[in-house]
Wavefront OBJ file of the C-alpha trace (Angstrom):
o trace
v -221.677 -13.954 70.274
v -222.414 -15.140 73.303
v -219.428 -15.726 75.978
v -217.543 -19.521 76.012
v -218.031 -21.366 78.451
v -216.037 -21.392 81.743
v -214.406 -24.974 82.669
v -215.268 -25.980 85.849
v -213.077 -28.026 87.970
v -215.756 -29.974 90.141
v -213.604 -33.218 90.557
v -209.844 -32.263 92.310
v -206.797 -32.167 90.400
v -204.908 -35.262 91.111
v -202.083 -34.363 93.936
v -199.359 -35.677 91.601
v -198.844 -32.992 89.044
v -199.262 -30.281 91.890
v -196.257 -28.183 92.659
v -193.872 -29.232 94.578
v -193.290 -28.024 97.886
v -190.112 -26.480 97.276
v -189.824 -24.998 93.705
v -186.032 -25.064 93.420
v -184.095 -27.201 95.708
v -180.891 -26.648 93.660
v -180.023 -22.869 94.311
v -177.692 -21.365 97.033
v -179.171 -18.025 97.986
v -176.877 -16.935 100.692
v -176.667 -13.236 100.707
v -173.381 -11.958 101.949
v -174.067 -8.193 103.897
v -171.383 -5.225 104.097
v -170.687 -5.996 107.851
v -170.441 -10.361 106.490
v -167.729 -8.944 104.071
v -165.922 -6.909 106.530
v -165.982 -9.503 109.067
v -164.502 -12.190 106.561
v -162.252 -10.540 105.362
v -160.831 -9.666 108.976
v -161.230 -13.215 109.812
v -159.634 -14.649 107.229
v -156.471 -12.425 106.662
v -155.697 -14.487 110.019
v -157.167 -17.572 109.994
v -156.874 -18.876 106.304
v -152.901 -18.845 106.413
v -153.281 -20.436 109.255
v -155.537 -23.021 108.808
v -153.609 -23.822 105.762
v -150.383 -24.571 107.322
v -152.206 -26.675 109.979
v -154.189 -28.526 107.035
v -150.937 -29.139 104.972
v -149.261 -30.339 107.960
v -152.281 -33.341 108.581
v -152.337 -33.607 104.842
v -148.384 -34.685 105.221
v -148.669 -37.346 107.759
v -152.088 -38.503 106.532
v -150.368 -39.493 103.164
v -148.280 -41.986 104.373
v -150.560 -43.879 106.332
v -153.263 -44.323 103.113
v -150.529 -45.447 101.032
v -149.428 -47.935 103.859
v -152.928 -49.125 104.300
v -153.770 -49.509 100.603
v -149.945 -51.448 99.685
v -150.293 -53.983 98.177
v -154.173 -54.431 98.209
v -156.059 -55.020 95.497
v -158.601 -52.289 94.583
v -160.220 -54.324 91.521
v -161.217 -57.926 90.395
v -161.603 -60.421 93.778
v -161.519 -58.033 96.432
v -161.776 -58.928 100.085
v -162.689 -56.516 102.953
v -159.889 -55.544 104.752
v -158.887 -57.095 107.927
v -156.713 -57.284 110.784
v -153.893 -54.278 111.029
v -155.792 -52.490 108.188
v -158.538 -52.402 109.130
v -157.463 -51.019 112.332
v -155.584 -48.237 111.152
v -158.247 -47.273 108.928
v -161.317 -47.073 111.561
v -158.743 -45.963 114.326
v -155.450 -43.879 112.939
v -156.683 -42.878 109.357
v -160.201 -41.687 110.827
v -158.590 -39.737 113.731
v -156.520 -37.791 111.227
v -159.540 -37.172 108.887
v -161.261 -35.916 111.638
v -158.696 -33.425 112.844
v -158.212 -32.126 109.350
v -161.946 -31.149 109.903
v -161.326 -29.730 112.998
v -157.626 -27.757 111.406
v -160.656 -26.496 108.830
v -162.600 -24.640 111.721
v -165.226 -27.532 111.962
v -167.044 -28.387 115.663
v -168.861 -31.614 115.079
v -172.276 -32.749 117.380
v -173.147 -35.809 116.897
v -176.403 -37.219 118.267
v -177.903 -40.627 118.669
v -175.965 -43.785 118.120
v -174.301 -45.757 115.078
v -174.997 -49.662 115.064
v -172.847 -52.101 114.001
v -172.863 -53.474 110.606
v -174.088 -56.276 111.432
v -177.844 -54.861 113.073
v -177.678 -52.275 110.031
v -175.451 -52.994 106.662
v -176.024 -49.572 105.530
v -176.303 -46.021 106.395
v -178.642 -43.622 104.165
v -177.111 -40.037 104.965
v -179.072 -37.034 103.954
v -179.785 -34.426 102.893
v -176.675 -34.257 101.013
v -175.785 -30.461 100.330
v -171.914 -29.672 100.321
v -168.483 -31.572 99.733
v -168.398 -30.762 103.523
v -170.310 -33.716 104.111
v -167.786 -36.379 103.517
v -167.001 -35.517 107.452
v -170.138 -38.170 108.038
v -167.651 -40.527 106.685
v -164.837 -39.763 109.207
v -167.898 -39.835 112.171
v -168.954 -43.012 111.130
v -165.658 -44.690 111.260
v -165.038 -44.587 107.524
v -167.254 -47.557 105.955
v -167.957 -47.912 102.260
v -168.659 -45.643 99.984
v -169.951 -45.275 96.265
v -167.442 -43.467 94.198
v -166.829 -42.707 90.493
v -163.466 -44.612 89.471
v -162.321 -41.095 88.257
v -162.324 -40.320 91.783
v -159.177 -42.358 92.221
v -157.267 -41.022 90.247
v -157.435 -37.573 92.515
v -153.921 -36.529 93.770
v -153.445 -37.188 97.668
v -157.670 -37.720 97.844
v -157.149 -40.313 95.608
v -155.217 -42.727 98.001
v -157.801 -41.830 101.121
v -160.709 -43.059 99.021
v -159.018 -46.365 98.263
v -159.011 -46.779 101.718
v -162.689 -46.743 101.625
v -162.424 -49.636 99.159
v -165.455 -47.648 97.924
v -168.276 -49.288 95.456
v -166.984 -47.779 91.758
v -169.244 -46.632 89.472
v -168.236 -46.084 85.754
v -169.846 -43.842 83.399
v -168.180 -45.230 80.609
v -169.475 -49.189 81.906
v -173.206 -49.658 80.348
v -174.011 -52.479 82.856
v -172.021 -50.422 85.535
v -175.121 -48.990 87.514
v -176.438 -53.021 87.036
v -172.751 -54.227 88.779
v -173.427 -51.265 91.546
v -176.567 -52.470 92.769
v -175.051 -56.350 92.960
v -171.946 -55.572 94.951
v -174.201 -53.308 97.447
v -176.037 -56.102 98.026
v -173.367 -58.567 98.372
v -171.729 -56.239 100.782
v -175.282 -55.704 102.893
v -175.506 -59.155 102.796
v -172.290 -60.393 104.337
v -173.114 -60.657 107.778
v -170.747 -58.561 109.097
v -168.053 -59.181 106.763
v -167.484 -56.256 104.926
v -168.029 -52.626 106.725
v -171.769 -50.675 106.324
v -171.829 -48.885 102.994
v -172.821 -45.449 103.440
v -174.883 -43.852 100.843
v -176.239 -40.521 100.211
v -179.665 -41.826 98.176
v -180.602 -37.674 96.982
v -177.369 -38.549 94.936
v -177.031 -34.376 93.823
v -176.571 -31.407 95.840
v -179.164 -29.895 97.292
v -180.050 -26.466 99.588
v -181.345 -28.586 102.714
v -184.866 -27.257 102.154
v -186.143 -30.390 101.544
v -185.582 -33.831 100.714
v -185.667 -35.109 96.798
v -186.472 -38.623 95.774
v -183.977 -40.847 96.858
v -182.319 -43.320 94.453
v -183.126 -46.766 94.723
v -179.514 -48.089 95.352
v -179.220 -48.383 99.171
v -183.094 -50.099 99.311
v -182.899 -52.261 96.776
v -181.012 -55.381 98.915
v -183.990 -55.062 101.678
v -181.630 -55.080 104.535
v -182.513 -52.847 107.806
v -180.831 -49.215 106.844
v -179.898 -46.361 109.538
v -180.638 -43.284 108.294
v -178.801 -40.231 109.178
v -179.198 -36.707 109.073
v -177.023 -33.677 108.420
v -177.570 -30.044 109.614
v -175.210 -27.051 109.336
v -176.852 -24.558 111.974
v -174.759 -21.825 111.367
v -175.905 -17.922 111.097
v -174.181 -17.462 107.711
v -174.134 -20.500 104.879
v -170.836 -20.935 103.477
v -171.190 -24.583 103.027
v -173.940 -25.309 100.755
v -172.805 -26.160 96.813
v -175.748 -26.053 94.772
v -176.135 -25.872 91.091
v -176.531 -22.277 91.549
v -174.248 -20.139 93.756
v -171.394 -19.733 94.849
v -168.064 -21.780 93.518
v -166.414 -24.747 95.555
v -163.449 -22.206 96.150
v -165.203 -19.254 97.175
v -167.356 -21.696 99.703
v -163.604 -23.171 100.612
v -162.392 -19.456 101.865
v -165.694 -18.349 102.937
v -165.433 -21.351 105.724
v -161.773 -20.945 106.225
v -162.033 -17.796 107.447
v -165.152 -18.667 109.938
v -164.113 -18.356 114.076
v -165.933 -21.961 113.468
v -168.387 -24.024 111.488
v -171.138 -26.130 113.526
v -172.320 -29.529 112.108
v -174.700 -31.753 113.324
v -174.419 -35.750 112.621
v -177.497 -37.281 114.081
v -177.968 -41.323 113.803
v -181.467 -41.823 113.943
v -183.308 -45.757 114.593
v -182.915 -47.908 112.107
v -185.570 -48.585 109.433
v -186.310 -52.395 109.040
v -188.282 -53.273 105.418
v -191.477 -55.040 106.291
v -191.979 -58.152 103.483
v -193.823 -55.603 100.981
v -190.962 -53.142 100.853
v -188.202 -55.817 100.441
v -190.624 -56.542 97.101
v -191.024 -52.518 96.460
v -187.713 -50.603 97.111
v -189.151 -47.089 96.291
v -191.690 -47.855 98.533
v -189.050 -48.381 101.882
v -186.959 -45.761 100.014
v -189.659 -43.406 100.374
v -190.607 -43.936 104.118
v -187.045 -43.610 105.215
v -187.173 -40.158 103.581
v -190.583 -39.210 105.149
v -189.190 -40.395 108.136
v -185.771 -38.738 107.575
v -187.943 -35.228 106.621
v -190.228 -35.482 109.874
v -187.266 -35.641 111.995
v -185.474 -32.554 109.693
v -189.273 -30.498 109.405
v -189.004 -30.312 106.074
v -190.853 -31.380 102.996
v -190.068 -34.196 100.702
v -190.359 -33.209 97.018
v -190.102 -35.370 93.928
v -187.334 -33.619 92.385
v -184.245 -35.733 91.005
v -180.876 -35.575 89.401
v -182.988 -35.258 86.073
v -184.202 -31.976 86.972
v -180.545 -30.706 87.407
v -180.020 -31.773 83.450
v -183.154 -30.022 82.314
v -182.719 -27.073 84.140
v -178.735 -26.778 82.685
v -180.345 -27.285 79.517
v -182.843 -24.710 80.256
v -179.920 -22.247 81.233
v -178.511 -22.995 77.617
v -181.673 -21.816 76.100
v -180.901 -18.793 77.927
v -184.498 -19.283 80.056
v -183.731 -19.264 83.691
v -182.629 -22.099 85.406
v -185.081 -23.105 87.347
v -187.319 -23.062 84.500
v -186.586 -26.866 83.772
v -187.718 -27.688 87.374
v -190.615 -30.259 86.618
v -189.845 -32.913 88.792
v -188.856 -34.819 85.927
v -188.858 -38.445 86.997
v -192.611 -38.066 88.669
v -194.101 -36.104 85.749
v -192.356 -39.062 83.001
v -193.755 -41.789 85.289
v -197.108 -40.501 85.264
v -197.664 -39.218 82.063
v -195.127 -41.508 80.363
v -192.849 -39.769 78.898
v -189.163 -40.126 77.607
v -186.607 -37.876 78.187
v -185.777 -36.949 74.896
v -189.631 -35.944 74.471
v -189.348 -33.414 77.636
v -186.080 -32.149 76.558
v -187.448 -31.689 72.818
v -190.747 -29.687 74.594
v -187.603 -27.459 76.765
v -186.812 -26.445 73.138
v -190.464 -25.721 72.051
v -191.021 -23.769 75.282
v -187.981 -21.870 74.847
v -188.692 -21.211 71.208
v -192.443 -19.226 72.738
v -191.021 -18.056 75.708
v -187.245 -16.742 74.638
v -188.412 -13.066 74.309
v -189.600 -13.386 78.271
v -187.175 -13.201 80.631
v -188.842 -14.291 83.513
v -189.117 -18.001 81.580
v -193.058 -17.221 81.664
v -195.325 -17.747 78.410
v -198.087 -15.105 78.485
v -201.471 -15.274 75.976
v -199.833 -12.892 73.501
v -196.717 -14.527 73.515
v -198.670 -18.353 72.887
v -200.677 -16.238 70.266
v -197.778 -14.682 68.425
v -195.911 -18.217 68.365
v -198.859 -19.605 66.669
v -199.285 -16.884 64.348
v -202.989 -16.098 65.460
v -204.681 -13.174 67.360
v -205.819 -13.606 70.797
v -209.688 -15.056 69.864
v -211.904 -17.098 72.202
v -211.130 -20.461 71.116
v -207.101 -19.626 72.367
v -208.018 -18.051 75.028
v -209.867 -21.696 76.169
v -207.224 -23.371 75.224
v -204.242 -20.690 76.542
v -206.543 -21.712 79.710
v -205.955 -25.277 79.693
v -202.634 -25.157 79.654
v -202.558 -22.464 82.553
v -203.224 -24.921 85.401
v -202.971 -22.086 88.255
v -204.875 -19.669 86.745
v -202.250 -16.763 87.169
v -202.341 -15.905 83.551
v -198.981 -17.172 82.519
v -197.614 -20.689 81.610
v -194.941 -22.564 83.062
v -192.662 -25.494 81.620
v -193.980 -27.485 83.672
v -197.584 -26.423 82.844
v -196.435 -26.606 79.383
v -195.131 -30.136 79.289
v -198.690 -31.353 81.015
v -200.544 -29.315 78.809
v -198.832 -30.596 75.467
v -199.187 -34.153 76.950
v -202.293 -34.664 78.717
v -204.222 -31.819 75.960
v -202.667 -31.819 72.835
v -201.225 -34.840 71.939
v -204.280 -36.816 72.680
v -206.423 -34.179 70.503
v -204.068 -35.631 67.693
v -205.794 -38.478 66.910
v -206.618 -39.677 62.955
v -210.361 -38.348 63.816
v -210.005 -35.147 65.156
v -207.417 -34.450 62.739
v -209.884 -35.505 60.134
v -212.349 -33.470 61.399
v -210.098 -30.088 61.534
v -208.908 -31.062 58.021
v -212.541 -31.579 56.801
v -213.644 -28.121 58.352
v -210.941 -25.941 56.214
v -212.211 -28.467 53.094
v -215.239 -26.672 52.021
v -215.985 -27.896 48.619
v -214.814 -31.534 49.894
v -211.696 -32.041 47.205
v -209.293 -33.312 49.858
v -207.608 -30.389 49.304
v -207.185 -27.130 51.360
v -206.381 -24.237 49.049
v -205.214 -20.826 50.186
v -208.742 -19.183 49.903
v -210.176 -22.034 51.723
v -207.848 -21.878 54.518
v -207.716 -17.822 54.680
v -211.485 -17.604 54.608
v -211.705 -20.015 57.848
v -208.762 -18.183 59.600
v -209.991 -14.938 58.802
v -213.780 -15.410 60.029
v -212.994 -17.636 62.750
v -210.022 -16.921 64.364
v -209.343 -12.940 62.893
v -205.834 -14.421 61.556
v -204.356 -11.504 59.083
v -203.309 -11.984 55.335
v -199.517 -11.726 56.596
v -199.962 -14.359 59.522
v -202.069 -16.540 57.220
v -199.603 -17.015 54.922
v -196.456 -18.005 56.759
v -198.813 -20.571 58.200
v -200.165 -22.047 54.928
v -196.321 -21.561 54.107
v -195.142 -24.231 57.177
v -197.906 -26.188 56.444
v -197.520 -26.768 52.678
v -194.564 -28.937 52.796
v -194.200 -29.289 49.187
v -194.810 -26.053 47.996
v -197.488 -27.288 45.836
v -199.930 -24.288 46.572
v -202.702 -26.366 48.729
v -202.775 -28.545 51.897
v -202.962 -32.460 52.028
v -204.512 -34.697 55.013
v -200.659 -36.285 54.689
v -199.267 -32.553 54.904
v -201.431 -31.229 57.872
v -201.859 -34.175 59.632
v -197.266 -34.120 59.913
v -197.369 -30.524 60.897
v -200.318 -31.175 63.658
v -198.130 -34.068 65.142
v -194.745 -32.009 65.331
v -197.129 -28.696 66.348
v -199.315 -30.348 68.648
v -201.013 -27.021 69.741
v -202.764 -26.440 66.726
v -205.040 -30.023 66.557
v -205.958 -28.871 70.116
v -206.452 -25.228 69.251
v -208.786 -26.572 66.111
v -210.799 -29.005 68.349
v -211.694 -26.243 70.667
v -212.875 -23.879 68.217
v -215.406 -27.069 67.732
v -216.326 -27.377 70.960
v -217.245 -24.018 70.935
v -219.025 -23.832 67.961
v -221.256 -26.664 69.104
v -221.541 -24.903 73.028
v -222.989 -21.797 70.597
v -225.223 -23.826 68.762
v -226.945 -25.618 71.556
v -227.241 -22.040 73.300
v -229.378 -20.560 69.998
v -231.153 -23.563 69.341
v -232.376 -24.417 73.223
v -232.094 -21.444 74.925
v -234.617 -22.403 77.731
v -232.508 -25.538 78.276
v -229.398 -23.416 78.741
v -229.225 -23.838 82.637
v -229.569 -27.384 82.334
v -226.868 -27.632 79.349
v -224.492 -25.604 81.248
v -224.645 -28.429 84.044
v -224.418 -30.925 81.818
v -221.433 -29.075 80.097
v -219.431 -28.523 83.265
v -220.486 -32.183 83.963
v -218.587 -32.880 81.395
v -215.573 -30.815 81.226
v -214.775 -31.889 84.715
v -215.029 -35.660 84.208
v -212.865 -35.206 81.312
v -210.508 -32.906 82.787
v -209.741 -35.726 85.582
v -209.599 -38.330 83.143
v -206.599 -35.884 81.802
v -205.345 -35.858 84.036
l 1 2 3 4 5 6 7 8 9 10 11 12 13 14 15 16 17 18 19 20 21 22 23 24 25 26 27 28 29 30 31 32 33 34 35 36 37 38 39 40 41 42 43 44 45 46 47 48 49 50 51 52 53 54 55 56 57 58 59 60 61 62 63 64 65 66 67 68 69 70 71 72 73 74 75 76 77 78 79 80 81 82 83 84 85 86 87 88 89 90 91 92 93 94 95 96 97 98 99 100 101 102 103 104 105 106 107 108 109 110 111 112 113 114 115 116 117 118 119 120 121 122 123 124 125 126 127 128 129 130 131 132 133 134 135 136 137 138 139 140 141 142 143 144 145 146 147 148 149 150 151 152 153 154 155 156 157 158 159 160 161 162 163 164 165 166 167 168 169 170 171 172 173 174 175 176 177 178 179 180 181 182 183 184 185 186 187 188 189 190 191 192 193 194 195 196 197 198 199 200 201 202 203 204 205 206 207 208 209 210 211 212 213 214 215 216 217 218 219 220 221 222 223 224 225 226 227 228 229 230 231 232 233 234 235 236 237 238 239 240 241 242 243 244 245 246 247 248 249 250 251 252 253 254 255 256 257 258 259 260 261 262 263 264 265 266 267 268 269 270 271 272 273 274 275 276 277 278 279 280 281 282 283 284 285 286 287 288 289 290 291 292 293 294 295 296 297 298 299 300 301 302 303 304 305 306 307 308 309 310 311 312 313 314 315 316 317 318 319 320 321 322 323 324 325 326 327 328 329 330 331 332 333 334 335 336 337 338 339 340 341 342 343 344 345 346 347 348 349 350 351 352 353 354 355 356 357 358 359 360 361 362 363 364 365 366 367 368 369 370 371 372 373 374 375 376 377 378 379 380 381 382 383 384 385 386 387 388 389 390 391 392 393 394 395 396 397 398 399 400 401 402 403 404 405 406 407 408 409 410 411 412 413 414 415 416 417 418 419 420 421 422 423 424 425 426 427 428 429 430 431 432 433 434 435 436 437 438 439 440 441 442 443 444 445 446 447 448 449 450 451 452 453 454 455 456 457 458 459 460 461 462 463 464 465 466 467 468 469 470 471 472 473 474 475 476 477 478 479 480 481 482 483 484 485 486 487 488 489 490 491 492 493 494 495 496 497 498 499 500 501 502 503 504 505 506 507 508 509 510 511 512 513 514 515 516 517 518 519 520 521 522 523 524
């Protein structure tokens, strides 16, 4: 037999289901050496008792003053901006003390460039956002507006300082709540002056600093000028980044308390005015204030979001590793439109192939033991579809843009027709065992024993042969298969063309590859 053909890319991949620059933006890697230990340790049977005195010492004035600021001021319902003596101690006194609690917490602060007034710039776009550490932007910035969770106020002590805030709440529990968010941002932007500049960090989840993920829409979407501003922790060892993956919030707590001292840099870069297009388009300003943002950082901007954080949980519940649910979830759905229940549903099926590999990897005789069959040209063609990089493995994310953009399509009342109508030899609408063991055996090499747990799955009813109803459900839920029978087609008819015109074969090859590229961009 001669060999299949090889698909040959001639058009480029579209950019958008590339990897992204940074695979995994939500891990904390710092590696902690002998002589780091030792020299913690040291530190910190010193300076951790007494950084903790000083700390509870601020903490005990501090009090006070937030409950005097916040008496008798609404929090809820018709809420004004604070004014006058309030608003004084909170920018003045209240700030002062945050930011020597900072400093009673080993913290040096550099700030660079300069903060305009709320009135040139409504709100400030901070990123990236990496630690609980960063709420010190707040204190720099004279302690403007915030979004906060309502459970957030119900913190002991913290509680009381973020009413002082008088933050924008968000509730989980409110279904029009991320509706109400957006309104009272831009009633607040759009005061003139009234109320103080919200400050927002748009990544809205931690991240490493390696990069910049898609920012959220929220601090765009009123089309006022925003400053953006940029955090950097230029220290030797990292005990301030809190990732999904890492180190806890406590052990970063005593890892920095017992630091000689912990550099941060608060830089207020020019502020970003929406031209008349991007007041109509939020994600498009959104998305030049982060390349903007990531030019003056040097890092890359990758469309990961808050989404990829649930899949890749999810993905550690499967017992794959993490990262494995890193797709860049919200640019994948939007291009290939898909729902999140679908993605989360192919997690599953990838886990299901790939739970005997640890390193969350699908190789060709893992895909051919999932689907029952031996390794045989026609999976090998379409094990290579899937395997967008060519390394001779498949991803989830490979996996999820293989099953969309090569499987699902292939399921189509036709081809599904067709497959049925090649296991229906003597045309009864019926597939019997024989029929469907004599097709598997000479075309694929399936075995008795793998041939009949498939006929099994496939014969709902137990009725002893295969309906168009019967395999046309089990091609839909096992999307693989209507693929995996189209192919075997494809090259059937590639072999016939070769025996029957084999002087034209040079010029058939051309016109095949012709055609497997234009196809494989309109794929994609």
């Amino acid at each position: 037999m001669p060999p299949p053909p090889q698909r040959v890319f001639a058009l480029p991949r579209q950019q958008s289901l590339l990897l992204p620059a940074v695979i995994n933006p939500f891990i904390q890697d710092t590696h902690l050496t002998k002589a780091a230990i030792i020299k913690c340790v040291l530190l910190g049977i010193i300076l951790v008792p007494i950084r903790a005195v000083l700390m509870s010492l601020v903490l005990m004035v501090t009090w006070p003053v937030a409950v005097l600021i916040t008496l008798n001021h609404p929090l809820k319902g018709a809420v004004e901006p604070m004014t006058g003596w309030r608003r004084v101690m909170c920018r003045r006194v209240l700030a002062a003390l945050g930011r020597t609690y900072y400093f009673c917490m080993g913290f040096r602060v550099v700030v660079k460039g300069k903060q305009v007034d709320s009135t040139v710039a409504p709100i400030l776009a901070v990123a990236p956002h990496s630690t609980f550490f960063d709420g010190i932007v707040c204190l720099v910035a004279g302690l403007p507006s915030t979004v906060s969770r309502v459970e957030n106020l119900a913190t002991p002590i913290f509680g009381r300082f973020v009413r002082c805030l008088q933050p924008v709440l968000v509730s989980r529990k409110d279904p029009d709540s991320r509706k109400n968010t957006i309104q009272e941002i831009e009633s607040r932007a759009k005061s003139k002056g009234r109320w103080p500049q919200v400050l927002i960090f748009p990544e809205g989840t931690c991240t490493n600093r390696s990069c910049l993920i898609t920012f959220k829409q929220g601090a765009f979407v009123p089309g006022v000028p925003v400053q953006p501003v940029i955090m950097r922790y230029p220290n030797k060892l990292d005990t301030v980044t809190w990732t999904w993956q890492g180190f806890g919030s406590k052990m970063l707590l005593l890892l920095t308390l017992s630091q000689l001292y912990t550099t941060v840099e608060i830089e207020f870069l020019p502020t970003q005015i929406p031209t008349e297009e991007e007041k109509k388009s939020p994600p498009l300003f959104a998305s030049r204030v982060r390349q903007t943002m990531a030019q003056t950082l040097a890092v890359p901007v990758t469309d990961h979001t808050y989404e990829d954080c649930r899949l890749m949980i999810s993905a550690g519940e499967l017992t794959l590793p993490m990262e494995a649910g890193l797709v860049e979830f919200t640019k994948i759905s939007r291009k290939l439109n898909l729902k999140w229940d679908n993605v989360k549903k192919d997690l599953e099926g990838f886990a299901a192939i790939a739970g005997s590999c640890k390193g969350g990897r699908i190789t060709i005789e893992e895909f051919a033991k999932f689907l029952k069959l031996p390794v045989n040209p026609a999976l090998e063609e379409l094990f290579a579809l899937f395997d967008r990089n060519g390394d001779g493995t498949i991803d989830f994310r490979e996996y999820v843009i293989g099953v969309t953009i090569l499987c699902r399509p292939a399921n189509t009342e036709d081809v599904l027709r067709m497959a049925f109508q090649l296991f229906d030899i003597d045309k009864d609408e019926k597939i019997t065992r024989e029929e469907f063991s004599a097709l598997l055996r000479s075309a694929l090499g399936v075995s008795n024993v793998n041939m009949a747990k498939l006929f099994k799955e496939i014969d709902a009813d137990h009725s002893g042969f295969i309906t168009f109803t019967e395999f046309h459900n089990f091609a839909m839920v096992h999307p693989e298969y209507a693929k995996l029978f189209s192919t075997y087609l494809e090259l059937q008819r590639y072999q016939a063309i070769q025996e029957a015109t084999p002087g034209d074969l040079e010029l058939t090859g051309s016109a095949e590859k012709q055609e497997e590229s234009t196809s494989d961009k309109k794929d994609d």
